[in-house]
C-alpha positions in Angstrom: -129.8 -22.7 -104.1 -132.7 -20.8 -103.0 -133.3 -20.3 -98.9 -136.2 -23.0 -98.9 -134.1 -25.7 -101.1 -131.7 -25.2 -98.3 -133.5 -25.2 -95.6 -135.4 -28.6 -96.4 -131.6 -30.2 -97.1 -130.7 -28.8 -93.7 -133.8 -30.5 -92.1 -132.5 -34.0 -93.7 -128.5 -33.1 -92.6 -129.3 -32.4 -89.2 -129.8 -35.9 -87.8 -127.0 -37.1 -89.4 -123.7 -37.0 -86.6 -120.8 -37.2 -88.9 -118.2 -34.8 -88.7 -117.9 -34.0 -92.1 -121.3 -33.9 -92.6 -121.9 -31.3 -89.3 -119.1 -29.1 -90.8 -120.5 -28.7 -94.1 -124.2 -28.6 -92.5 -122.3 -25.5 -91.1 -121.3 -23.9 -93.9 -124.1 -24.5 -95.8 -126.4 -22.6 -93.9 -123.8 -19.9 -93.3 -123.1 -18.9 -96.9 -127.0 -17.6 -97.3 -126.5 -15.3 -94.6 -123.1 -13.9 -96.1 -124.6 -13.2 -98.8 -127.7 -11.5 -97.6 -125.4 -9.5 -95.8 -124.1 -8.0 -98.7 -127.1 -7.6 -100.2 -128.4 -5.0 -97.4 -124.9 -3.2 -97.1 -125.4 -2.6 -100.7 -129.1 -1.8 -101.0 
């Protein structure tokens, strides 16, 4: 997924209060900065 496709799911997730659904809103929008992360330490 690109940064906007996951931003715009983010926008839909974040009303929702489910547990499961919070946790994986969570990690969702953590794996993109990971991985940006890496990109700079190896640039």
């Amino acid at each position: 997924m690109v940064l906007k496709e996951i931003f715009e799911v983010a926008g839909i997730l974040l009303i929702d209060k489910g547990d499961m659904v919070q946790k994986g809103y969570g990690w969702m929008l953590k794996a993109p900065v990971k991985q940006t992360k890496m990109r700079f330490l190896f640039f």
